[in-house]
Structure formats: C-alpha cells, structure tokens
C-alpha positions as CSV (number, residue, x, y, z in Angstrom):
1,X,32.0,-69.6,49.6
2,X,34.2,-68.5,52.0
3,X,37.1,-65.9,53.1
4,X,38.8,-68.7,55.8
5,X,42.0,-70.5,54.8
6,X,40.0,-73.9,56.2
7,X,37.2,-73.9,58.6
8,X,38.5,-73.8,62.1
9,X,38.9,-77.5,63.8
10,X,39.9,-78.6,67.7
11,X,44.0,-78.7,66.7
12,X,45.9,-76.2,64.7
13,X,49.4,-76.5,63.5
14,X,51.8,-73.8,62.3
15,X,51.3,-74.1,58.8
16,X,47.5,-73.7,59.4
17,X,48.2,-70.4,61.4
18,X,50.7,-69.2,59.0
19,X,47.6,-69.7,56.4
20,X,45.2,-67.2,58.6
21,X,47.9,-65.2,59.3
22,X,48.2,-64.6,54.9
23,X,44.4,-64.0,55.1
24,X,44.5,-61.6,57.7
25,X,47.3,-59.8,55.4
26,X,45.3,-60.0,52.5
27,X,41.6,-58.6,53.5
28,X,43.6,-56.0,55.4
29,X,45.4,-54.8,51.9
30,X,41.8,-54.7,50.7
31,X,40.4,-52.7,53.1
32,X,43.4,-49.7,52.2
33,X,43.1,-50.6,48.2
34,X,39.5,-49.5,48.6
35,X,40.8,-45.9,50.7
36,X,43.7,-45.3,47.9
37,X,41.9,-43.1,45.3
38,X,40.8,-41.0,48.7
39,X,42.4,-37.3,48.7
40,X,42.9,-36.6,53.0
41,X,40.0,-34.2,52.9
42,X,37.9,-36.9,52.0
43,X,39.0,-39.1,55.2
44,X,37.2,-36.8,57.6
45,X,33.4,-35.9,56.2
46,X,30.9,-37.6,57.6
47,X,28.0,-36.5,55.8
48,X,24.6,-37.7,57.9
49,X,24.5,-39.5,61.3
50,X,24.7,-42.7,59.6
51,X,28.0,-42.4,57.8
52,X,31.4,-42.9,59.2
53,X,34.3,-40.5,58.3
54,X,36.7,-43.5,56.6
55,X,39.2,-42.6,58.6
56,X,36.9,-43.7,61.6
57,X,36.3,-46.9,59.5
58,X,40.0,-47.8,59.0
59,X,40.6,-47.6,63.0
60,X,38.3,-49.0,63.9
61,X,38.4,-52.4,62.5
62,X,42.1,-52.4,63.7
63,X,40.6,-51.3,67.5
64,X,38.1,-54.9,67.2
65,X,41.7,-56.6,66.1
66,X,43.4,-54.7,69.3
67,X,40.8,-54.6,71.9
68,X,39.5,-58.7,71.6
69,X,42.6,-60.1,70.4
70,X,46.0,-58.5,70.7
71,X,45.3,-57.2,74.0
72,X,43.6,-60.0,75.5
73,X,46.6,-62.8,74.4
74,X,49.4,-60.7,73.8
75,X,52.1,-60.4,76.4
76,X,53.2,-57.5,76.6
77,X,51.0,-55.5,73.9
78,X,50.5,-51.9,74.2
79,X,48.4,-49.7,72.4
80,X,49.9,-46.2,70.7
81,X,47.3,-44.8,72.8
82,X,44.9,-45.5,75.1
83,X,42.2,-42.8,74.1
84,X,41.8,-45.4,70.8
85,X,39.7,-47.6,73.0
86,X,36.9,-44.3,73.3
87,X,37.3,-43.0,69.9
88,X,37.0,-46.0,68.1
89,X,34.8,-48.3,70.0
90,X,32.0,-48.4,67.9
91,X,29.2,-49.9,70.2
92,X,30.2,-52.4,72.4
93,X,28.9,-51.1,75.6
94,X,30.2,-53.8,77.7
95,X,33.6,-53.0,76.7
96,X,33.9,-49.3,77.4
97,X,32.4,-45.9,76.7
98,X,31.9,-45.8,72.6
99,X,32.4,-42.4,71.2
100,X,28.8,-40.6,69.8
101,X,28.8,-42.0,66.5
102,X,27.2,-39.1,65.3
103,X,29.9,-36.5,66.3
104,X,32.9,-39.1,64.2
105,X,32.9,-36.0,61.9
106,X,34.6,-34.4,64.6
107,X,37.1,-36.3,65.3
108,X,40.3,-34.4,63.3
109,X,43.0,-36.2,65.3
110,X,44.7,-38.2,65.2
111,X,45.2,-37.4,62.2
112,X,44.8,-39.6,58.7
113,X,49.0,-40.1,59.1
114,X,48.2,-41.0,62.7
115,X,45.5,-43.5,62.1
116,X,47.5,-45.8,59.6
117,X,50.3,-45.8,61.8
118,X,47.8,-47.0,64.1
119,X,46.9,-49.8,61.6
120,X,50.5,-50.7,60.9
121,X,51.3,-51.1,64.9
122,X,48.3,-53.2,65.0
123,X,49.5,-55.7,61.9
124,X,53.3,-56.0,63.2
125,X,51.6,-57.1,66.3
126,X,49.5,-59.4,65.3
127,X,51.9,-61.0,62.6
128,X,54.0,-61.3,65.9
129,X,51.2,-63.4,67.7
130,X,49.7,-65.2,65.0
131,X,53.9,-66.5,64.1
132,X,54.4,-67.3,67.7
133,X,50.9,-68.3,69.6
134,X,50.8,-68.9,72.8
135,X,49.4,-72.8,72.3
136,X,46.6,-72.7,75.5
137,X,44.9,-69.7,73.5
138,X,45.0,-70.3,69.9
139,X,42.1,-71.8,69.8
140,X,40.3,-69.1,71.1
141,X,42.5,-66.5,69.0
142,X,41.4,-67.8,65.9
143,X,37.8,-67.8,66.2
144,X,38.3,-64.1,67.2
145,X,40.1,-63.8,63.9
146,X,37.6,-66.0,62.2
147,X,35.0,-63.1,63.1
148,X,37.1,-60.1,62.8
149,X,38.2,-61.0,59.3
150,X,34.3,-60.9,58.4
151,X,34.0,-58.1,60.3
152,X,36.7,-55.7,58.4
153,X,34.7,-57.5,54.7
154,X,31.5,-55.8,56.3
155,X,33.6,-52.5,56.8
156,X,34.6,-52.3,53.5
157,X,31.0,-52.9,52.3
158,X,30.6,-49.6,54.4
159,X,33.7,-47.5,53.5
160,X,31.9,-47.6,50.0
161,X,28.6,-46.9,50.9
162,X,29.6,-43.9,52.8
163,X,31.8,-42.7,50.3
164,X,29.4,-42.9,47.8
165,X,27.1,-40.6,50.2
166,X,30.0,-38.6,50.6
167,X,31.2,-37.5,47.4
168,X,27.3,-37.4,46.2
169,X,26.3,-34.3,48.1
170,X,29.6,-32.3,46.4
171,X,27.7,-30.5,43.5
172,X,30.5,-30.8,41.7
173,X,29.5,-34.7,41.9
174,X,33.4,-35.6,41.4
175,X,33.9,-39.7,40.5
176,X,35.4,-41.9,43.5
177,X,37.6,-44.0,40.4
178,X,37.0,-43.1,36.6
179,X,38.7,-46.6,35.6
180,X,35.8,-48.6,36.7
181,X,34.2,-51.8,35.0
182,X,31.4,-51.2,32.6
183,X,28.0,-52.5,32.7
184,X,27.4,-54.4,29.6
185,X,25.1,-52.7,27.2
186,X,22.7,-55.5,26.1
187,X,21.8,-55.8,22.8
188,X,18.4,-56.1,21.5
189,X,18.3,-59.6,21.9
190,X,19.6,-59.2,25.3
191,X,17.4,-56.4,26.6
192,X,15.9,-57.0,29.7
193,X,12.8,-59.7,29.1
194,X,9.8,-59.1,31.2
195,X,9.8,-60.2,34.8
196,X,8.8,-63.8,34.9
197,X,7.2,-66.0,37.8
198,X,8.6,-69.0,39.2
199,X,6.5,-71.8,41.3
200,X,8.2,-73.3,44.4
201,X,5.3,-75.7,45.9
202,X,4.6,-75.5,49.8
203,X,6.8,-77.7,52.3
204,X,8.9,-77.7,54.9
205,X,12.6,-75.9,54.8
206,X,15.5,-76.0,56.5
207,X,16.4,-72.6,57.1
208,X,19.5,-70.8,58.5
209,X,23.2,-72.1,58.7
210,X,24.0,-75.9,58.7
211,X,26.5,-75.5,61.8
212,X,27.5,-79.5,61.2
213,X,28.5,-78.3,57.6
214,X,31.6,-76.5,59.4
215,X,32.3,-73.2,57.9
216,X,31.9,-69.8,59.1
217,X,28.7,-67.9,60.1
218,X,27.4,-65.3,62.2
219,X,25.4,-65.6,65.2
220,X,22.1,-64.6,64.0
221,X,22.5,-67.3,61.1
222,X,22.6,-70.5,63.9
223,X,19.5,-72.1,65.2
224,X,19.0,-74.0,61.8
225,X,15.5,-74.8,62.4
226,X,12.5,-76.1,60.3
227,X,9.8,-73.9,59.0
228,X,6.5,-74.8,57.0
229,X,6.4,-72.3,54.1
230,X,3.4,-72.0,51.5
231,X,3.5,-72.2,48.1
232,X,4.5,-69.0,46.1
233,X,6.3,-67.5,43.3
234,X,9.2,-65.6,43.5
235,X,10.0,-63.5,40.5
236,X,13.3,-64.3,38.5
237,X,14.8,-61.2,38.5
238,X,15.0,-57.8,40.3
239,X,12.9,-54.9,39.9
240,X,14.7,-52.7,37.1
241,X,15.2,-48.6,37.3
242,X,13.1,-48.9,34.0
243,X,10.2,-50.5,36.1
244,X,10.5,-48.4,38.9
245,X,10.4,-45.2,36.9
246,X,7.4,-46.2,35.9
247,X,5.8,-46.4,39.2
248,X,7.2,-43.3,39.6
249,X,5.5,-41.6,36.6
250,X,2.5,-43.4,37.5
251,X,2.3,-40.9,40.6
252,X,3.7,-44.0,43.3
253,X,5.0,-41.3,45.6
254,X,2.2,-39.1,45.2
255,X,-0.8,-41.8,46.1
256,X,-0.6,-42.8,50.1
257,X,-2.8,-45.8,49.0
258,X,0.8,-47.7,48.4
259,X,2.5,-47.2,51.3
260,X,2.9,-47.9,54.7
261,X,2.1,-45.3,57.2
262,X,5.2,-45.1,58.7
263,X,6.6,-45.1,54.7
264,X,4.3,-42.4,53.8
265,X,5.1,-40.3,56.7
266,X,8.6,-40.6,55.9
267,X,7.7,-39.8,52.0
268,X,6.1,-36.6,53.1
269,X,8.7,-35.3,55.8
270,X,12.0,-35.9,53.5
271,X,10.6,-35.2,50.3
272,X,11.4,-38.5,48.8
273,X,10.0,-39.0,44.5
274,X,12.7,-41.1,43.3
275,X,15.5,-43.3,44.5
276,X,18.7,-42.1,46.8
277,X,20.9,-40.3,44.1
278,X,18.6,-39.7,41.4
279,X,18.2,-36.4,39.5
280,X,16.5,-35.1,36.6
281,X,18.6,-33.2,33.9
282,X,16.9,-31.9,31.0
283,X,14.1,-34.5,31.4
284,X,16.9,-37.0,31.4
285,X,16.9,-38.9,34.5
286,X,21.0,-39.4,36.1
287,X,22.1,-41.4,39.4
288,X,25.3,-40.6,41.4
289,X,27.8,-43.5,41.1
290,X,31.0,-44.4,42.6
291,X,32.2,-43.5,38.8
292,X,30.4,-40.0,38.5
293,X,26.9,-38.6,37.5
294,X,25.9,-40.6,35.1
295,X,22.2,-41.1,33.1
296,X,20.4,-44.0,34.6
297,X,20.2,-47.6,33.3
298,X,17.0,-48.7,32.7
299,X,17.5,-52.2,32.8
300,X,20.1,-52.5,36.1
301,X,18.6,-53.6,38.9
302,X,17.1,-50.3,41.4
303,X,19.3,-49.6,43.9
304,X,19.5,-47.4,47.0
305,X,15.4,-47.7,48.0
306,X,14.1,-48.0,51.1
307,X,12.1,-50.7,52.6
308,X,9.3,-48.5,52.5
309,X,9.5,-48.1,48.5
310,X,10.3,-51.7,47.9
311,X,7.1,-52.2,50.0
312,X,5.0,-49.4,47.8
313,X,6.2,-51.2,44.9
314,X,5.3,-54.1,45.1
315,X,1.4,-53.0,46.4
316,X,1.2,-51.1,43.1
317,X,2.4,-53.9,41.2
318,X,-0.1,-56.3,42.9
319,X,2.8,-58.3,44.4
320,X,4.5,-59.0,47.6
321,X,8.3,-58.9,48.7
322,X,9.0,-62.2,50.0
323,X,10.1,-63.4,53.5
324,X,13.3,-64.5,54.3
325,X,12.5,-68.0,54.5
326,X,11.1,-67.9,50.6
327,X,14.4,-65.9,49.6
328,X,16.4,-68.6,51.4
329,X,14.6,-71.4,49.9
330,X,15.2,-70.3,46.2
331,X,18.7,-69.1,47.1
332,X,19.7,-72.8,48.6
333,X,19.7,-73.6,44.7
334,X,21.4,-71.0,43.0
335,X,25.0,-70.8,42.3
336,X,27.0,-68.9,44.7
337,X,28.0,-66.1,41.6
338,X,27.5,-63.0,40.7
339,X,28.7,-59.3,40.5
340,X,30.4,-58.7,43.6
341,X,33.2,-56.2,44.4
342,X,36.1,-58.2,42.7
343,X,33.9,-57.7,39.6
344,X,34.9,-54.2,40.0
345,X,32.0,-52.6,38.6
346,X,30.8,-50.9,41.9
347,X,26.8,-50.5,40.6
348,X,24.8,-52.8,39.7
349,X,24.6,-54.2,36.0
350,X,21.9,-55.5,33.6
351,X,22.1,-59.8,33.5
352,X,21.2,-61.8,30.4
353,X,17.9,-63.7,30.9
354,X,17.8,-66.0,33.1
355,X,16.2,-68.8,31.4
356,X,13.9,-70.2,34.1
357,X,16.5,-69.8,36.8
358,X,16.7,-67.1,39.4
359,X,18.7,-64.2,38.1
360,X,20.8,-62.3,40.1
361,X,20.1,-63.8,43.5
362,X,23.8,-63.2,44.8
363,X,25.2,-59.7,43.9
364,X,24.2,-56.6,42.5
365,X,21.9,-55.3,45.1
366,X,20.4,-56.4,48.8
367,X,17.2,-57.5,48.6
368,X,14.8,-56.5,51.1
369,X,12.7,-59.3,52.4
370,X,9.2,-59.0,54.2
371,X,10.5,-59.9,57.1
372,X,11.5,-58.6,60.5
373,X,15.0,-59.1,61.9
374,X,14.5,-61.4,65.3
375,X,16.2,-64.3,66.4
376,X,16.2,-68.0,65.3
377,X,15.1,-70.3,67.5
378,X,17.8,-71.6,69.7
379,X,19.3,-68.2,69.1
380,X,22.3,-67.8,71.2
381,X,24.6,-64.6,71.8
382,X,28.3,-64.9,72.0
383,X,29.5,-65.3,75.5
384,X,31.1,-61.7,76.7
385,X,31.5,-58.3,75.1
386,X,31.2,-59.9,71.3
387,X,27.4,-60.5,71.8
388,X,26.8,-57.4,71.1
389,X,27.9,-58.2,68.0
390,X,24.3,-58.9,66.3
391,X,21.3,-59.5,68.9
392,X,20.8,-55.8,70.7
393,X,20.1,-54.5,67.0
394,X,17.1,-57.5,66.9
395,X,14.3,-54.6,67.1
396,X,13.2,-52.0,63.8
397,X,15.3,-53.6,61.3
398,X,14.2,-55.2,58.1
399,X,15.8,-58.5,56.7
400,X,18.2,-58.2,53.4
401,X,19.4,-61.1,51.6
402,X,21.9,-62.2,48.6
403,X,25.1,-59.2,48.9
404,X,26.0,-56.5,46.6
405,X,28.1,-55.0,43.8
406,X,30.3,-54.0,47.0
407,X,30.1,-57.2,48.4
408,X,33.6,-59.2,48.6
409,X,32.4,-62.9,46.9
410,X,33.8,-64.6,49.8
411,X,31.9,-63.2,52.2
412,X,28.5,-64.3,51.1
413,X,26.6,-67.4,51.3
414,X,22.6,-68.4,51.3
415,X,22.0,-68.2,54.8
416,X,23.6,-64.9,55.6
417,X,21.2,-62.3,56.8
418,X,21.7,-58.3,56.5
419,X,19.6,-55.9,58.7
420,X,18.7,-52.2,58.1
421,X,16.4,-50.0,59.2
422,X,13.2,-50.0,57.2
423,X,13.9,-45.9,56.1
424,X,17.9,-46.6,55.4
425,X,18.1,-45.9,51.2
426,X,22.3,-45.6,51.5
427,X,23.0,-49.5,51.0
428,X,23.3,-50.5,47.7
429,X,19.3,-52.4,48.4
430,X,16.5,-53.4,45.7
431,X,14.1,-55.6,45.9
432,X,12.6,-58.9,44.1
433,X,9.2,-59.8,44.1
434,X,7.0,-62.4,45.4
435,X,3.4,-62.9,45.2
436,X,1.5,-66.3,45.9
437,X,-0.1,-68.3,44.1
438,X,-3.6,-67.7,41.8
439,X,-5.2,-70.6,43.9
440,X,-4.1,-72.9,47.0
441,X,-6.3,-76.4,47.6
442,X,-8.8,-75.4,45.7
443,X,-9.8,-71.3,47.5
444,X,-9.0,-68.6,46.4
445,X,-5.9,-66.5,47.5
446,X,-7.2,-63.1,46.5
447,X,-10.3,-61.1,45.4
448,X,-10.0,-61.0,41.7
449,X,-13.6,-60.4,41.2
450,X,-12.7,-56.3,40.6
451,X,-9.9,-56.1,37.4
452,X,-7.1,-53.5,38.3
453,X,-7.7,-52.4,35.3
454,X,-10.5,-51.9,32.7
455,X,-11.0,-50.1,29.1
456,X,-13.9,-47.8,27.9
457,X,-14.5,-46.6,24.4
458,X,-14.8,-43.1,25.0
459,X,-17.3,-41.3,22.4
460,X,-16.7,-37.8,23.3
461,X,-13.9,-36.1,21.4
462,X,-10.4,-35.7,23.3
463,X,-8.6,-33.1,22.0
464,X,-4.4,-32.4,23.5
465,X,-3.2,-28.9,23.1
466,X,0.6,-27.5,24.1
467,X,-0.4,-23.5,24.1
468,X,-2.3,-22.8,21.2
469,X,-1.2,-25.4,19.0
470,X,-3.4,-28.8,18.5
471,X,-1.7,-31.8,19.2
472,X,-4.0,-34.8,18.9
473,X,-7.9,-34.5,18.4
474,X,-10.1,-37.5,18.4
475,X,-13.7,-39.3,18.8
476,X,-12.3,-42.7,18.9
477,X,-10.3,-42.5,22.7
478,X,-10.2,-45.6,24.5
479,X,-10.3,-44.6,28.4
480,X,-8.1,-47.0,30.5
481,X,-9.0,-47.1,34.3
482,X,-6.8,-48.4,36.2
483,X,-7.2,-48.5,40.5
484,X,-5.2,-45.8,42.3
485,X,-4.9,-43.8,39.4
486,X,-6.8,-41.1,37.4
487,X,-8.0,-42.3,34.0
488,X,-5.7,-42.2,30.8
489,X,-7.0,-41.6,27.4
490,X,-5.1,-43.3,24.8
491,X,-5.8,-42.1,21.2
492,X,-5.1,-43.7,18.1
493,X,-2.0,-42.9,16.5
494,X,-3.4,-41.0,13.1
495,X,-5.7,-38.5,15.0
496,X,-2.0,-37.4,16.6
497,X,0.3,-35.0,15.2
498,X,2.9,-37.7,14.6
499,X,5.1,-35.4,12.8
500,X,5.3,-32.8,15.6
501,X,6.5,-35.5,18.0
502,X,10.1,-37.0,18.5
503,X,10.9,-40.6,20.0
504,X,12.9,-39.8,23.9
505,X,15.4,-41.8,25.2
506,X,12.6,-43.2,28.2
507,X,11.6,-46.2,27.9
508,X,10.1,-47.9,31.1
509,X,8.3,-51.3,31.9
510,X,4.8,-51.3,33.9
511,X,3.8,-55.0,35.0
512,X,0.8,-54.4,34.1
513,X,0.7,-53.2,30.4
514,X,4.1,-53.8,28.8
515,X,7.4,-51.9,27.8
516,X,6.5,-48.1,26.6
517,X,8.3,-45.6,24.5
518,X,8.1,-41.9,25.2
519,X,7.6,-38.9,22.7
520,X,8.6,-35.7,23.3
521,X,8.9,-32.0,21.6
522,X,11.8,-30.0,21.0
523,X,11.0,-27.9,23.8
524,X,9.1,-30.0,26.2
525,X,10.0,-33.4,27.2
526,X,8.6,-36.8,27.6
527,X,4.7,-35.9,27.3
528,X,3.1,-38.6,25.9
529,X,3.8,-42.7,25.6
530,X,2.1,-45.6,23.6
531,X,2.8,-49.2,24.6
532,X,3.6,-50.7,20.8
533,X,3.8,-53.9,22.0
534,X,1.7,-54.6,25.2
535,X,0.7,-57.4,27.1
536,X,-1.6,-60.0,25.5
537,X,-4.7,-58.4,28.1
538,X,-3.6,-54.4,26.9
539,X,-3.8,-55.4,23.4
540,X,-6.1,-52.9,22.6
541,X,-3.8,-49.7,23.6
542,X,-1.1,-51.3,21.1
543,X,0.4,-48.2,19.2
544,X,-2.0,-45.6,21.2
545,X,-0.8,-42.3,23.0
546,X,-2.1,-41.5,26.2
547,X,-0.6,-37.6,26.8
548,X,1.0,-36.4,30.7
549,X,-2.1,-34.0,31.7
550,X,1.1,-32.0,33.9
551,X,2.3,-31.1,30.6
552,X,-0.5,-30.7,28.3
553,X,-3.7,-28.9,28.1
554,X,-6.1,-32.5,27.6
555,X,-9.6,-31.5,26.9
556,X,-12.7,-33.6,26.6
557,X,-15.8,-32.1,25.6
C-alpha cells in the first residue's frame, strides 16, 4: 500500500507530475482537516518536552517542503521570512541551527494566522514548480517529494498524539471531536476469545524492503538481507486492557521481579500503576480519548504502554515480545488492512476472532518488538542534510511495527519500522506476544520442572470480614500459589455470603487461569472474583472466590 501516484521511474512526463502534484494537494488538506476542530488556544500548548505545539507541526512540514525543495530548484523562491529556517528546523543539524525543541511552547509568533499563511505561500509555490519543472531537476524533486509526502503522514500521526496529551491534562478532559466512529460492541459470541498461539517453524527470512519491488521506503527499511530465525509462536492477537488490568490487579507494578531495571526505576520515579491516561472513578476504571473520558474497553487492544510494561507483561505472563524479524515474518502474510485513521475511530477497537490468522497485525496500536533499533546491513544514509533523516536516532530506541488507529492506510506496509524510546507511553503502542516453542530438536527450551502455579487444600478455616460483618467463613479453602505473588484463597461459593454481594462491571482475563468476574458491595467495590469458567489446568477454582486482602479483613486461624 502506498500514498505515491506511481513509484518513481528514470523519465517523468507532465501528466505524471501533475499526478504528484494532486497528491501533494491532498495529504496536505489532511494534515489541516486533522487541525480543524482545534480552538487557537490549543495551537500553542506544548505540554511535555516531547510534544510539539501544532502550530510548530503545521510549519514545520511546510519548512522540509521549503528548505529541501522549493528553495533548492526554485528560481527565484523567497521565503516570508528567513527566521522560519530557525524556528522550524526540527533537527537537521547540517542544515542550520534547529530551535530547542523543548522551548516550541514558547514560540507565540508568528502567530497561528501567520503560520498558515506560511503554508499557503509554500503550496502556491510549489504547485508553481511541480506545473512548470525545470526538466534537469525533476528527477531529483520528486524523490524529495516522494519523502516529504511521507514525512507530513508521520506528522499527522504526531499532531494527534500530541493533541491527545494535550487536551488530557485539562481536568475538564474536553473531547478533541464528539462525532467520532464507534468501536463495535461485540456480542457474546463475538467477545474477545482467549489469546491463541500460532507455530511459524525455524528458517531463513528475507527481511526489510524489497528495493527491486519499486515502491517507496525509508532508509532504515533497505539492506533487505537474510536472517536465520528459530522457531516460535507468535500470539494471534494483542494484549487486551481486560488482560492487562489483570496484571495490574495482580500487583505487576508493585513486584520489581517483572521488570527491567531501567523499567523499574522508571516505575518508581514517575509513579506509573496503569497505562498513559487511565483513571479510576468510583472503582470504574476510564481512559482519556480523542472523544472524551470515557470507561475503558476491556477487549480493545492496550494502548499508550511503554516498552518497559510491554516487557513486564509479558515476564508475568511467561511470554516474550517478539523481534522484529518474527513480527516481519508473520506480517509478510497478512493483509495489508485494518483500523487506520480513515477508519475514523481514533482508538483502538475490539476485532472478531481471528480464526487461526493473525488478528490485528496492521492498525490499532504499534507494537513494540524485542528489538533494538540499529541499522540493516548495507545500511546506507541519504547523501546530504536528509541523512539525518533516520540513522543519528540509531541508539536507545526500541523497534515498533504494524501502524495505528492514527495511522493514514497508505502509509504502512510490512517492512516499515517505527522507533521510540523504550520509556515513551504517548504513541498509540501495545504489544503482541511471543514465546518459543515447548521443545526445539528434541531439548528443552525452558525449565518447566517448577509449575507457576500450584493448589493446596487448605484445612484451617478462612474466614473474610468487611468491619464487623462476616462475609465468607470456611474449612474447605483451596490455597493457589502462584510465583511472584502472595497466596490466594479461593473458597467455595456456599460458605460466602452470596446474597450480600453484587456482580461489577470488571471483568479481566489472566493467561494463566481464565476470564473472571468481580463482586462488589454497595459501598465497596470490586473485592473479590471467581473464575466460573477457567482454564482446563484451574479447573478446580471454577465458581470459587478468592477476596482482595487491601479491602477485606481475611483471617486464617
């Protein structure tokens, strides 16, 4: 899939210009539909180092149009003003002086008026050149456009990630759009299935961008090179809110065994327990969305986590995020669809099962790969000032694959490789995961001689008290122990109160055990669950409640 009118060849003809010149008009209108429902006091926050004010955004895309094409094969071209090249250089050091990206905030003129005058000067002056090309340098000038175009698609990706972060730290939590797409709300039979596993066998791959296919790529995609990959499985969907809340109420940022050191230290010094956006409201969990505050959907894919929590996941859940080159190698399979930004929901959705396929590959969220972001081999910059482009940032960035709900769908393809900072939570990122296989040529791949989990009968008496009042009181506990975590004691459903309890809204999905259901009181939410229909190896906690010892009193005698 691709943005380009045709790929690019050694001869051009008018009509082919006049084609690019269309697609330059039309990712340009995109790039202003997606700034319309702004108000001008939203133009200029900048709300962490790593957000752009949008009016920064919408200059400077029409600065890399300016500065490496109109100004190079132009005759005659001159800027509004010259101070442009500083402001709204982003980082192309070869180039000029770029302006603190940090202090964009500060930046109050020109104003918002001034900017998209700036933009119309720089579309009547390319519309002039791209009508009437000087012939010796439209070669050249239209594989400048061929990565500028991508390069505005990126920066709309980013106008709505950093208006997202925006608008979400107003309390007032006010919607970007209110007319948005809905998600789908599966029906039972539709409901999220359990994560499945899906073999790929070992072998060699061809990873990274075909460059004999034609067709546009970046830089960092080339050096199509060969890579031995072992057998795994990948799994064939992405980790839901509904499982990630229940690593979360399983204490997954409150155990350091999961993490990282550098993701632990991070958990500790910003206070991180659940997702970028998420808040609790009356025991209710709610995420900030381009459409408002809204209460979270347990079986959309998790969104706006770090590497670092991706990471913890997957330890907890006995799994693995894969590498690139696994990601790639399902991905060279799947169809190139998805929910993208023309599907206009702007969050990502629940899917349908996927029916032995890969679900939600392309779309929906970024998903962070194992893997660092270095160069191909045979990795080669771009000759001059547009090198910088992609290789400098080769150092402390992760590898993300597949696009996002704010992803234009003709901007992504298999090979394409994202790159963020293993902290960063503000893209729309999840995570699928990988694990390899039970056994490889005949050895083990992992000590399974210790279960993660075991049962005891328990014959002392539990008994669960909220204040004075007796909640549940039993001989017949069953104890489940499971590594990392303090023990649970799940009692059987007629030595509990039944009557005093009320079925919550949470439900949430441990790999592990199975899907639970919550029960709360009128006054004191979610504190106790019972798996009613866990996996086959759980069987024996079916219709039990274990209780939250933060909210009860559980004593065993």
């Amino acid at each position: 899939m691709s943005y380009a009118p045709q790929p690019l060849s050694d001869t051009h003809d008018l009509e082919q210009t006049k084609a690019w010149l269309r697609t330059y008009q039309r990712v340009r209108a995109a790039t202003e539909a997606i700034c319309a429902p702004l108000h001008k006091e939203d133009y200029m926050v900048q709300s962490m180092a790593d957000v752009s004010p949008p009016k920064w955004h919408i200059a400077h895309v029409s600065w890399f149009f300016e500065a490496f094409i109109l100004k190079p094969f132009q005759p005659g071209y001159q800027t509004l003003d010259p101070a442009y090249d500083h402001l709204f250089n982003s980082y192309y050091e070869t180039h000029g002086v770029p302006f603190p990206r940090a202090e964009r905030g500060a930046i109050s003129r020109p104003t918002v008026d001034d900017v998209y005058c700036y933009r119309a000067h720089v579309d009547k002056a390319m519309q002039a050149l791209l009508e009437n090309p000087p012939e010796e340098h439209l070669p050249e000038i239209l594989r400048r456009l061929e990565l500028g175009l991508p390069h505005e698609q990126q920066h709309q990706e980013l106008l709505l990630m950093d208006i997202k972060h925006i608008l979400a730290q107003n309390p007032l939590c006010p919607a970007y759009r209110d007319d948005l797409a809905p998600g789908l709300a599966p029906t039972p039979e539709q409901e999220v299935p359990p994560l499945g596993w899906l073999d790929y066998p070992a072998g060699i791959r061809e990873i990274g961008h075909d460059a004999s296919r034609g067709g546009f790529a970046y830089d960092n995609e080339m050096g199509r090179h060969r890579q031995f990959v072992e057998a795994f499985q990948m799994a064939d969907r992405p980790v839901t809110n509904g499982e990630f809340l229940a690593f979360m109420q399983a204490g997954g940022y409150a155990n350091p065994e999961h993490w990282l050191a550098d993701g632990w230290a991070t958990v500790k010094a910003e206070g991180w327990r659940a997702p970028l956006y998420w808040v609790e409201r009356d025991g209710v969990w709610h995420h900030y969305t381009l459409g408002g505050l809204v209460p979270v959907d347990l079986s959309a894919p998790v969104c706006h986590v770090s590497f670092f929590e991706a990471d913890a996941y997957a330890q907890w859940a006995g799994a693995r995020l894969p590498t690139e080159a696994e990601w790639e190698t399902v991905a060279q399979d799947v169809p190139l669809t998805g929910n993208f930004v023309d599907q206009d929901h702007l969050q990502p959705v629940a899917a349908a099962k996927a029916d032995g396929m890969p679900g939600q590959m392309f779309g929906d969220v970024w998903e962070w790969t194992g893997s660092a972001y270095r160069p191909y081999p045979g990795f080669r910059k771009l000759p001059g000032s547009l090198g910088e482009y992609n290789g400098k940032f080769m150092s402390g960035q992760m590898v993300l694959r597949g696009g996002c709900c704010a992803t234009p769908a003709d901007h992504i393809r298999a090979t394409y490789r994202n790159f963020f900072p293993p902290e960063a939570r503000w893209a729309f990122s999840g995570f699928r995961l990988a694990r390899d296989p039970p056994t490889s040529k005949g050895m083990p791949m992992a000590d399974h001689s210790e279960p993660r989990i075991t049962l005891h009968p328990l014959s002392r008496r539990v008994r669960v008290l909220v204040d004075d009042s007796v909640i549940a009181d039993t001989g017949n506990a069953l104890e489940l122990r499971e590594k990392g975590y303090p023990p649970r004691r799940y009692l059987p459903r007629g030595d509990v109160a039944m009557a005093k309890l009320s079925v919550s809204h949470t439900v949430t999905h441990c790999p592990f055990k199975g899907d639970s259901t919550y029960y709360s009181l009128p006054d004191l939410s979610d504190i106790a669950w019972s798996y009613d229909h866990p996996i086959e190896e759980m069987q024996a906690i079916a219709g039990r409640l274990a209780f939250d010892g933060d909210k009860v009193t559980l004593q065993v005698e």
